[in-house]
PyMOL Python script that loads the backbone (N, CA, C, O; Angstrom):
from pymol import cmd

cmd.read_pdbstr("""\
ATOM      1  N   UNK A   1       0.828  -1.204   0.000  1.00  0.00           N
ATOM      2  CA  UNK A   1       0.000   0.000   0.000  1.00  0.00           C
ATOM      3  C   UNK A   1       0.866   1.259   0.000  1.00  0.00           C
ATOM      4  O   UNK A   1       0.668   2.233  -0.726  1.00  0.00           O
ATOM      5  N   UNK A   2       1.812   1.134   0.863  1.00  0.00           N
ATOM      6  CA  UNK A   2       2.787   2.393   0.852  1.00  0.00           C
ATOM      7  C   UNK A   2       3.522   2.805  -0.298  1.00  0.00           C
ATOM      8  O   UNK A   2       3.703   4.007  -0.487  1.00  0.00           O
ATOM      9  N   UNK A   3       3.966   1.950  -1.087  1.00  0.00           N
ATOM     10  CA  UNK A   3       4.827   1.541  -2.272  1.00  0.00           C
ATOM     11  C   UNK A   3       3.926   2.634  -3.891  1.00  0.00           C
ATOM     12  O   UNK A   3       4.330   3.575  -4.575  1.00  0.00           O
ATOM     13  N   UNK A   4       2.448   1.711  -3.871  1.00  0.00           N
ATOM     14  CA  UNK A   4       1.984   2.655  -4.484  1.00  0.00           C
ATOM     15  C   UNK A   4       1.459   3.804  -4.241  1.00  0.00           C
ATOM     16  O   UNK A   4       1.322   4.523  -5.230  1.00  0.00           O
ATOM     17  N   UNK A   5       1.062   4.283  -3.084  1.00  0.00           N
ATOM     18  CA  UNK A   5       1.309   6.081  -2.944  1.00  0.00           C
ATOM     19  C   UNK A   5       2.541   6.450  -2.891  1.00  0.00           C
ATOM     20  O   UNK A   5       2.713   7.618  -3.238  1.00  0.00           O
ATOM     21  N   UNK A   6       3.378   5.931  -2.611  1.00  0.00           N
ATOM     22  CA  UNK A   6       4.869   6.760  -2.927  1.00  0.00           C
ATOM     23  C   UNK A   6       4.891   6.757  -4.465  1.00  0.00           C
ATOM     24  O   UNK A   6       5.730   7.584  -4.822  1.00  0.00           O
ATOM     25  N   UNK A   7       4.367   6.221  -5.412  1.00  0.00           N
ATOM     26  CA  UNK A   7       4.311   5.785  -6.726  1.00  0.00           C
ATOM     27  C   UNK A   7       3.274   6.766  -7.598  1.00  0.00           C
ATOM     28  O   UNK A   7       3.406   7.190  -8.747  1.00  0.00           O
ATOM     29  N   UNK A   8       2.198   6.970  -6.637  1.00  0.00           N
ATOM     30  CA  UNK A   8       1.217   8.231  -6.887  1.00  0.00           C
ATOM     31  C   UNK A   8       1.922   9.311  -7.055  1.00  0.00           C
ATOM     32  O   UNK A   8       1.989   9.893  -8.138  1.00  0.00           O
ATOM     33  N   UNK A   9       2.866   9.902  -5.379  1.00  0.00           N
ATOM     34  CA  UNK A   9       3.436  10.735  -5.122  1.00  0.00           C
ATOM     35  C   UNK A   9       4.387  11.376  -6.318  1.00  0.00           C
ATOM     36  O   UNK A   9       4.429  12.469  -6.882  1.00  0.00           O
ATOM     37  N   UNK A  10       5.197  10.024  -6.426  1.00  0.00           N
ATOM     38  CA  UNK A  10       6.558  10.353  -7.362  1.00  0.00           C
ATOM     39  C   UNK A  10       5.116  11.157  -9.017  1.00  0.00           C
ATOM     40  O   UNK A  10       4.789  12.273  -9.421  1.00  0.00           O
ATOM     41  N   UNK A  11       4.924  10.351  -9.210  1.00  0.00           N
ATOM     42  CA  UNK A  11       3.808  10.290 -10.699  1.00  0.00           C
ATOM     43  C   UNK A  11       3.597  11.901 -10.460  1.00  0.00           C
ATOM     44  O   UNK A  11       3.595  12.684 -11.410  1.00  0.00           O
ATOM     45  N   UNK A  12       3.457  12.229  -9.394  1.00  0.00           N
ATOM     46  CA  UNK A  12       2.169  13.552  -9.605  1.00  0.00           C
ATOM     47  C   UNK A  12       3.129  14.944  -9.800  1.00  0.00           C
ATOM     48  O   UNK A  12       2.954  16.025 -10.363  1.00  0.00           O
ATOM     49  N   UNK A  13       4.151  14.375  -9.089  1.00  0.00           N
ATOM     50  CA  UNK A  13       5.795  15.633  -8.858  1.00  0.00           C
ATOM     51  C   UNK A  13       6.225  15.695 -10.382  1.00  0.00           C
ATOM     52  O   UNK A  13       6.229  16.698 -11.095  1.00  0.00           O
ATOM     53  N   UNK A  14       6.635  14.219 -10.771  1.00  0.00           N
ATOM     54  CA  UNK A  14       6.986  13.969 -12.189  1.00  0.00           C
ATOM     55  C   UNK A  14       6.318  15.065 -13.377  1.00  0.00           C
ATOM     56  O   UNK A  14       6.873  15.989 -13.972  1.00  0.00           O
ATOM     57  N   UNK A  15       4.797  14.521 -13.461  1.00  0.00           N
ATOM     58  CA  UNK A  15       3.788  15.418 -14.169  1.00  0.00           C
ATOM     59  C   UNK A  15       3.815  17.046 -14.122  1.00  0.00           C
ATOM     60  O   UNK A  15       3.826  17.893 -15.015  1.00  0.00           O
ATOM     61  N   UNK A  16       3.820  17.098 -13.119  1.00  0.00           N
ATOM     62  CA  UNK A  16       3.794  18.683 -12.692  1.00  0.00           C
ATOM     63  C   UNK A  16       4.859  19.204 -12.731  1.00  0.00           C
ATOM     64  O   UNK A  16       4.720  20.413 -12.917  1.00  0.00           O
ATOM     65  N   UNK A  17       6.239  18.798 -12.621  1.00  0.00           N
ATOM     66  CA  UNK A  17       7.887  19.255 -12.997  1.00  0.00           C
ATOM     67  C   UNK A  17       7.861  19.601 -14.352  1.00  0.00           C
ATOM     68  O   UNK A  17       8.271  20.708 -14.700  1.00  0.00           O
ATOM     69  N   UNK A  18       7.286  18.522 -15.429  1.00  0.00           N
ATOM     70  CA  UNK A  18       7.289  18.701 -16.720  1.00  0.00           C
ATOM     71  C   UNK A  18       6.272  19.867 -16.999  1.00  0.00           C
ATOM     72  O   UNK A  18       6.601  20.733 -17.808  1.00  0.00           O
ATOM     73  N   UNK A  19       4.948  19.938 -16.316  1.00  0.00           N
ATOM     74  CA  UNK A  19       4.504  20.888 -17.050  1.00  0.00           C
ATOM     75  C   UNK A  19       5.018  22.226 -16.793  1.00  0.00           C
ATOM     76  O   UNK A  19       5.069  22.956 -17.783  1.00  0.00           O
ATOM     77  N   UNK A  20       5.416  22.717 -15.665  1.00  0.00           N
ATOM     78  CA  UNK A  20       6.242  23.636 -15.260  1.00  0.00           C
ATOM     79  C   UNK A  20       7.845  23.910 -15.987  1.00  0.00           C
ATOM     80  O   UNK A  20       8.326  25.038 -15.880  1.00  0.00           O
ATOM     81  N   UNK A  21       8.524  22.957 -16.627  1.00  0.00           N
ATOM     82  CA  UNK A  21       9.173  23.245 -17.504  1.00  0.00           C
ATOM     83  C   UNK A  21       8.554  23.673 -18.943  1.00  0.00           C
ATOM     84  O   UNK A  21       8.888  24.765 -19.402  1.00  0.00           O
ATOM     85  N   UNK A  22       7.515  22.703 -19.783  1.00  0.00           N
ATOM     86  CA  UNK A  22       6.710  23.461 -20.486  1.00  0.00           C
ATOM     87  C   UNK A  22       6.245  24.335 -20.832  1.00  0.00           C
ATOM     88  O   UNK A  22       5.977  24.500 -22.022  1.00  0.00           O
ATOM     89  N   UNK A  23       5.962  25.286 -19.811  1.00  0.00           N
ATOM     90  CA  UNK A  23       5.567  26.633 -19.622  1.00  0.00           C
ATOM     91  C   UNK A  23       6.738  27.426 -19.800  1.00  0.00           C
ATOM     92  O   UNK A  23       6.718  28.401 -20.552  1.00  0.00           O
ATOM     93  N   UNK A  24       7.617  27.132 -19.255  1.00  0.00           N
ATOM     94  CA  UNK A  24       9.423  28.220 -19.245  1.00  0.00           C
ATOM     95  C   UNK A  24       9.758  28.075 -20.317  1.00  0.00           C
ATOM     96  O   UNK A  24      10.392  29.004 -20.817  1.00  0.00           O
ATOM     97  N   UNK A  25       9.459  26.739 -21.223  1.00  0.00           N
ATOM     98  CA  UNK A  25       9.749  27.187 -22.723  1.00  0.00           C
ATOM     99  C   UNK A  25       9.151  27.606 -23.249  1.00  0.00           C
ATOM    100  O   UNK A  25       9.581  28.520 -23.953  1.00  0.00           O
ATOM    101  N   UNK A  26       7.492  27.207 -23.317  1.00  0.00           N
ATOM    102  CA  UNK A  26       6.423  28.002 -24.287  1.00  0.00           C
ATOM    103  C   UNK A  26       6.320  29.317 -24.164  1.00  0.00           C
ATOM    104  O   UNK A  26       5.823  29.944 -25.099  1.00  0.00           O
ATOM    105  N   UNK A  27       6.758  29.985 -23.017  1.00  0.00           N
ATOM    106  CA  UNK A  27       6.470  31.572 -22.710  1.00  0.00           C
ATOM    107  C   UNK A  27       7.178  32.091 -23.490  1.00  0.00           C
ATOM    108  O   UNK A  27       6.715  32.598 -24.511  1.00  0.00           O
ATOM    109  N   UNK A  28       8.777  32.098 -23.145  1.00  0.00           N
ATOM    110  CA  UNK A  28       9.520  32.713 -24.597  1.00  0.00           C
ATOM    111  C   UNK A  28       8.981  32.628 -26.334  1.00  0.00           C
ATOM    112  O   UNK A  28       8.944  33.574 -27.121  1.00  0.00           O
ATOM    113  N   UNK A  29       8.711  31.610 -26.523  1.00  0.00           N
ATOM    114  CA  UNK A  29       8.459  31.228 -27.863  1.00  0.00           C
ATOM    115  C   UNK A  29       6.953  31.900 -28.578  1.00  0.00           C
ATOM    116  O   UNK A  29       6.597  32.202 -29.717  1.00  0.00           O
ATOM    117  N   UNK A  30       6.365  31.929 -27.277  1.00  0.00           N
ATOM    118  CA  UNK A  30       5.121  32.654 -27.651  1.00  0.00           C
ATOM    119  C   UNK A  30       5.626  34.000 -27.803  1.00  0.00           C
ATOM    120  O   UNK A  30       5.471  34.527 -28.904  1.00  0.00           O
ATOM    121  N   UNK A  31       6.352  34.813 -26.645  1.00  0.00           N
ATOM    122  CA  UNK A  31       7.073  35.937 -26.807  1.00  0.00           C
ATOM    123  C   UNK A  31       7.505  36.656 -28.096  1.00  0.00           C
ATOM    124  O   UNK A  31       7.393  37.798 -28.541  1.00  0.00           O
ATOM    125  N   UNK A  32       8.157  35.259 -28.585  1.00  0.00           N
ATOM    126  CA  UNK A  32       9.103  35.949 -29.688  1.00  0.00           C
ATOM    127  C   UNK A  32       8.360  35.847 -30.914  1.00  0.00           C
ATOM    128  O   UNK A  32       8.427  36.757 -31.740  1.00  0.00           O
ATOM    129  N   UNK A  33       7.631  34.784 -31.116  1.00  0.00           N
ATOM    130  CA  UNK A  33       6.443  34.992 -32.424  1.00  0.00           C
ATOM    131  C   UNK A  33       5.807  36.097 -32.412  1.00  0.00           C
ATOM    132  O   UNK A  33       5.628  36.829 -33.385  1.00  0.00           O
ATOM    133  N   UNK A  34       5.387  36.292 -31.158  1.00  0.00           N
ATOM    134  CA  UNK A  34       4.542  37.926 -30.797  1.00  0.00           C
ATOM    135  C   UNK A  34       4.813  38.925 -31.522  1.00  0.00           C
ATOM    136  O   UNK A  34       4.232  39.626 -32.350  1.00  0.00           O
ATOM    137  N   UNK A  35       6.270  38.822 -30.830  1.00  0.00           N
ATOM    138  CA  UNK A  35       7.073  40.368 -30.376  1.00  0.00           C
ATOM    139  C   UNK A  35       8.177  40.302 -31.853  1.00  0.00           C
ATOM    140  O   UNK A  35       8.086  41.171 -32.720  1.00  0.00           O
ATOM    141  N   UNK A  36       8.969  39.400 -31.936  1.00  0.00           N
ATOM    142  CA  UNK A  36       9.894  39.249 -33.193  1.00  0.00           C
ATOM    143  C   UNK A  36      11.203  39.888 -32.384  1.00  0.00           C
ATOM    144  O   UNK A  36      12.224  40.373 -32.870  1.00  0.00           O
ATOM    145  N   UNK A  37      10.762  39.696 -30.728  1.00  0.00           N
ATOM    146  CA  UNK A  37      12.275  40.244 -30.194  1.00  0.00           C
ATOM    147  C   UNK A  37      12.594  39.203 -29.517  1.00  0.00           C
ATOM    148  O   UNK A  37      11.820  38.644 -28.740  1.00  0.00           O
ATOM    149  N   UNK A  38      14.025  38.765 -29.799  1.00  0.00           N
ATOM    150  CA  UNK A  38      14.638  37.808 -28.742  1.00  0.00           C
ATOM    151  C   UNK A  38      14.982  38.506 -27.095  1.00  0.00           C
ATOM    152  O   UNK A  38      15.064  38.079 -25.943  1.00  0.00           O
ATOM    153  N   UNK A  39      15.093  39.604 -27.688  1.00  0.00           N
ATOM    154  CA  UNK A  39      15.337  40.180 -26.414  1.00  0.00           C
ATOM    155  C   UNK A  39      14.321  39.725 -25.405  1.00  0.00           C
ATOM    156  O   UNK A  39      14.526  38.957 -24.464  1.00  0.00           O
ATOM    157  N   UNK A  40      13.310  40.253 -25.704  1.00  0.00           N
ATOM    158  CA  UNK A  40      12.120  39.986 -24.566  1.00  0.00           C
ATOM    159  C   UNK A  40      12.176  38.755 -24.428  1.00  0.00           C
ATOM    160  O   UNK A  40      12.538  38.287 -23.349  1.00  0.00           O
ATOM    161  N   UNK A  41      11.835  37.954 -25.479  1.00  0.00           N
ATOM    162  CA  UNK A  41      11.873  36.293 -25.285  1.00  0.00           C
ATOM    163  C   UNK A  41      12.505  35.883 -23.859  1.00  0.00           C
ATOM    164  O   UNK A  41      12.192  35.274 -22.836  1.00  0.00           O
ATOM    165  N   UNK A  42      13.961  36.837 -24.613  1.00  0.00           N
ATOM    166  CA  UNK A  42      15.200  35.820 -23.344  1.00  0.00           C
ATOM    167  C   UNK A  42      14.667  36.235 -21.918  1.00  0.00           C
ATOM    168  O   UNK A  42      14.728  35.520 -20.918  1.00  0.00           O
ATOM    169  N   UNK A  43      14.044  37.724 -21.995  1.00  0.00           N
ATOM    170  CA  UNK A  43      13.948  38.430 -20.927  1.00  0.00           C
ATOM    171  C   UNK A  43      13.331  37.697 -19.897  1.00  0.00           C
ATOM    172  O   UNK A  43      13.707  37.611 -18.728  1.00  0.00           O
ATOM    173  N   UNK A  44      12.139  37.061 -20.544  1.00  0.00           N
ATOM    174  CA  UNK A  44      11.005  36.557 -20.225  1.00  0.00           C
ATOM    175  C   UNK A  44      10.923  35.237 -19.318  1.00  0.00           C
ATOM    176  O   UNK A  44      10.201  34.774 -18.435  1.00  0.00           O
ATOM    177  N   UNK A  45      12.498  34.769 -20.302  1.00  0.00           N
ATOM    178  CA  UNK A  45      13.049  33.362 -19.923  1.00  0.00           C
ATOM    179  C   UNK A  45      13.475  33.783 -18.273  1.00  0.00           C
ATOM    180  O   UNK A  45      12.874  33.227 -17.354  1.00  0.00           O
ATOM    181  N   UNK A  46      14.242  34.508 -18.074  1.00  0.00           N
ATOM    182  CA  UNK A  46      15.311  34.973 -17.221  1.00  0.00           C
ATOM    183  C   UNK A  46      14.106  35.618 -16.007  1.00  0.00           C
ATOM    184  O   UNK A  46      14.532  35.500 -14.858  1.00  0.00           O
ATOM    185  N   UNK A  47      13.070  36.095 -16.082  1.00  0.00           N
ATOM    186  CA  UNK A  47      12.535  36.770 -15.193  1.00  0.00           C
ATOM    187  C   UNK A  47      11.356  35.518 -14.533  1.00  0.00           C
ATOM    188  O   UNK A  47      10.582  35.807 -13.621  1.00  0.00           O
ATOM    189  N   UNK A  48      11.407  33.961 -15.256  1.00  0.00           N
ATOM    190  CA  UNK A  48      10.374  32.952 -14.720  1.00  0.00           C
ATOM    191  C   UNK A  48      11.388  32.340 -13.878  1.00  0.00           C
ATOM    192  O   UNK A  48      10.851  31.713 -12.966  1.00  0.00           O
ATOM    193  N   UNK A  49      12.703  32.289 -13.848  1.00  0.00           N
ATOM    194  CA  UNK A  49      13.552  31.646 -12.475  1.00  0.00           C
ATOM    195  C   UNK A  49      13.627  32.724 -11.336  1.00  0.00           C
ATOM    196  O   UNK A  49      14.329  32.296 -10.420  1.00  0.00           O
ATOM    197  N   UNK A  50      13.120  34.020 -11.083  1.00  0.00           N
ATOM    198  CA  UNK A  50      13.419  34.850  -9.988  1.00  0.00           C
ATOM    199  C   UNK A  50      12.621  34.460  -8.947  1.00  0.00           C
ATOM    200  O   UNK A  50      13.015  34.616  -7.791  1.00  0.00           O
ATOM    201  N   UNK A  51      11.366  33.887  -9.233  1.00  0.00           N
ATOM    202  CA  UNK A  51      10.752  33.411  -7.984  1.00  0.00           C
ATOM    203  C   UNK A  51      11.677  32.145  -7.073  1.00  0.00           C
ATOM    204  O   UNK A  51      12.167  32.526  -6.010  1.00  0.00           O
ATOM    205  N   UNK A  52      11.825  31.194  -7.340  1.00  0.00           N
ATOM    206  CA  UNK A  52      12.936  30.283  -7.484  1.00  0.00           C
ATOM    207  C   UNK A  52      14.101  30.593  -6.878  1.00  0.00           C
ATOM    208  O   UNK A  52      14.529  30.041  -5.865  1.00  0.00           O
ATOM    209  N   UNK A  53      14.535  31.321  -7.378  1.00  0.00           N
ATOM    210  CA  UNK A  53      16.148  32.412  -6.338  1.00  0.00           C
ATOM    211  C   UNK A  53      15.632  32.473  -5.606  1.00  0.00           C
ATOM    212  O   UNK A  53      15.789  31.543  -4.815  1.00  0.00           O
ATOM    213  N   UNK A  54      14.283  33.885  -5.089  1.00  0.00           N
ATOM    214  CA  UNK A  54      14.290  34.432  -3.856  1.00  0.00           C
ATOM    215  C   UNK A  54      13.865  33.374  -2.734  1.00  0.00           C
ATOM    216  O   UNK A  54      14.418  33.282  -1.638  1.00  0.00           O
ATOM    217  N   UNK A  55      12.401  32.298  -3.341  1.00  0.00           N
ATOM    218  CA  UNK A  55      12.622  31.695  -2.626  1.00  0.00           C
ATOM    219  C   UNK A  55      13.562  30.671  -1.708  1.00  0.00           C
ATOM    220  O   UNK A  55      13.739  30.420  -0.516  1.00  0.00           O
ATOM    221  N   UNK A  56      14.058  30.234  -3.024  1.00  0.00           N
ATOM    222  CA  UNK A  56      15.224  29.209  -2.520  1.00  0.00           C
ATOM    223  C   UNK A  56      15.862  30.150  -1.298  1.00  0.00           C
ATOM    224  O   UNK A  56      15.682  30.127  -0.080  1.00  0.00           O
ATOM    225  N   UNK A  57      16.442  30.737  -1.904  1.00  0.00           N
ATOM    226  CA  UNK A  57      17.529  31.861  -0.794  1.00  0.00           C
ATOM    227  C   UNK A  57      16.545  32.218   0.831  1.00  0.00           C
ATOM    228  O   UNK A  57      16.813  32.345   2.026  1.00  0.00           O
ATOM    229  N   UNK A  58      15.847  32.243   0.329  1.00  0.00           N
ATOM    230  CA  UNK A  58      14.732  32.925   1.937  1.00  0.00           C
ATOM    231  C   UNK A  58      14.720  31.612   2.487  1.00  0.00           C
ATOM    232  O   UNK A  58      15.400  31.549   3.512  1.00  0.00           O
ATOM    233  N   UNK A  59      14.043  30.275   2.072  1.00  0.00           N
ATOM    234  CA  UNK A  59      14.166  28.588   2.368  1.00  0.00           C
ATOM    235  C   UNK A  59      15.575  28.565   2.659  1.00  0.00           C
ATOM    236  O   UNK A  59      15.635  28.785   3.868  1.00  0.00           O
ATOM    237  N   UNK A  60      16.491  28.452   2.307  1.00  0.00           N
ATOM    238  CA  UNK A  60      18.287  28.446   3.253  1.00  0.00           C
ATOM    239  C   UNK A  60      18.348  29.274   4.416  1.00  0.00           C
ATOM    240  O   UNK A  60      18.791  28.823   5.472  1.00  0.00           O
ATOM    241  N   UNK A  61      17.863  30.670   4.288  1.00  0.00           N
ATOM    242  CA  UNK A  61      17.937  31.151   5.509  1.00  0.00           C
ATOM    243  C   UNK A  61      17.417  30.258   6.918  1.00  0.00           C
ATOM    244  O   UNK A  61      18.097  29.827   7.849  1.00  0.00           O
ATOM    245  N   UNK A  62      16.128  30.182   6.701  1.00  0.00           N
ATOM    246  CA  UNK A  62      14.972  29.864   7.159  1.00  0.00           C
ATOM    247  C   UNK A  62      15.619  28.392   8.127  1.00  0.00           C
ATOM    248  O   UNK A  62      15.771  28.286   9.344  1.00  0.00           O
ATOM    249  N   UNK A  63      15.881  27.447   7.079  1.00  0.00           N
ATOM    250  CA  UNK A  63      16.726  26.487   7.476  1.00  0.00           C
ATOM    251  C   UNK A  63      17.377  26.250   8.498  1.00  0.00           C
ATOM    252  O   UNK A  63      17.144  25.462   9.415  1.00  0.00           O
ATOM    253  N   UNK A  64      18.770  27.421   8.222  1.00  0.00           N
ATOM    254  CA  UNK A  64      19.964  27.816   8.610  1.00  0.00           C
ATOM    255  C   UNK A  64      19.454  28.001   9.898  1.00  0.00           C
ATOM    256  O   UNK A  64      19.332  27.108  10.737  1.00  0.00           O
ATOM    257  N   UNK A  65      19.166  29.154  10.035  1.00  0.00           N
ATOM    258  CA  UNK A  65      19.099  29.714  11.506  1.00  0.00           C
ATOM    259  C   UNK A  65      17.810  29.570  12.535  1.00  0.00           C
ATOM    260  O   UNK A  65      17.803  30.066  13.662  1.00  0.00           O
ATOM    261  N   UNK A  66      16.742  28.824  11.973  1.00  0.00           N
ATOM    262  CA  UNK A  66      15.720  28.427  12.968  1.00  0.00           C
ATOM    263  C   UNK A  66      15.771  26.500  13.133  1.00  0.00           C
ATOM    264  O   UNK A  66      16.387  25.709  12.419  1.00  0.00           O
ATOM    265  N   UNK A  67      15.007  26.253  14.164  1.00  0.00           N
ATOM    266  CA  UNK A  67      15.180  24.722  14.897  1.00  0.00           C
ATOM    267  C   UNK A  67      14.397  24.142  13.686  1.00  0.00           C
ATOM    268  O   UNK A  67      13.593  24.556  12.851  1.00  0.00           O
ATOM    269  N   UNK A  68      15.010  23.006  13.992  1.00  0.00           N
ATOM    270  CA  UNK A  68      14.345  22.223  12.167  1.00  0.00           C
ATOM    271  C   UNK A  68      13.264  21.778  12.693  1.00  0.00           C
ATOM    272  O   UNK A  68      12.491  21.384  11.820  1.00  0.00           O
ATOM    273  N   UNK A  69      12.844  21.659  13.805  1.00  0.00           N
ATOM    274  CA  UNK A  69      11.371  21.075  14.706  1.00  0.00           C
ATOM    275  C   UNK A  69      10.633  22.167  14.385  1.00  0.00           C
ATOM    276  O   UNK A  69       9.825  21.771  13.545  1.00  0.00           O
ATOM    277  N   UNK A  70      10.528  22.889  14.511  1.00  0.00           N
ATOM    278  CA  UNK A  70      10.002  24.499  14.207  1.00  0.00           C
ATOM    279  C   UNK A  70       9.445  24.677  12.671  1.00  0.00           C
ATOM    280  O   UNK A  70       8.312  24.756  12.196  1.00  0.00           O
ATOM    281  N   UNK A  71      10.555  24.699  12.206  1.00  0.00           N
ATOM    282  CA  UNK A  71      10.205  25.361  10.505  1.00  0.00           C
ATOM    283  C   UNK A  71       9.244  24.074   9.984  1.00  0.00           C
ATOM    284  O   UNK A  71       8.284  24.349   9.264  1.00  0.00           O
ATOM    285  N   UNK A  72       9.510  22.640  10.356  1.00  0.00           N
ATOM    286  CA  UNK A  72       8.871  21.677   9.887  1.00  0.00           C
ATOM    287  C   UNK A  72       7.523  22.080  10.155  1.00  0.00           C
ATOM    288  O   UNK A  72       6.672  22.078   9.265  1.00  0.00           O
ATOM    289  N   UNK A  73       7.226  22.507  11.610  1.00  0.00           N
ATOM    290  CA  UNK A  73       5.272  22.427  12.344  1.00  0.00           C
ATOM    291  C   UNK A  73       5.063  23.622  11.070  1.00  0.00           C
ATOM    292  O   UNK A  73       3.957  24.125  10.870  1.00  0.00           O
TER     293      UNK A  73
END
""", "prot")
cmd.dss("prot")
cmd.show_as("cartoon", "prot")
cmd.util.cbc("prot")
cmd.orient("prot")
């Protein structure tokens, strides 16, 4: 029983990783058919990983300096 919800689990992360990469490519590409600028395209590319940084970076802090019993509740 455990085996296949970890199997659900993995399946559903899997699915949703890909479509979330999907999107980071289709945005540019739609961009640049649009627009006919790579610029923006790239821009576009470059401004869908900033959420990602800040969070990550705020999640290390967070980590770092509070009790891991804590940040877990």
């Amino acid at each position: 029983m455990a085996q296949s919800v970890f199997r659900f689990l993995w399946l559903s992360f899997l699915i949703s990783s890909i479509g979330d990469w999907l999107y980071k490519l289709a945005l540019p590409v739609v961009i640049l058919q649009k627009t006919g600028s790579a610029y923006h395209a790239a821009t576009a590319f470059g401004v869908s990983f900033v959420p990602w940084i800040v969070f990550s970076l705020l999640g290390g802090v967070i980590a770092d300096d509070y009790v891991k019993k804590h940040v877990l509740m």
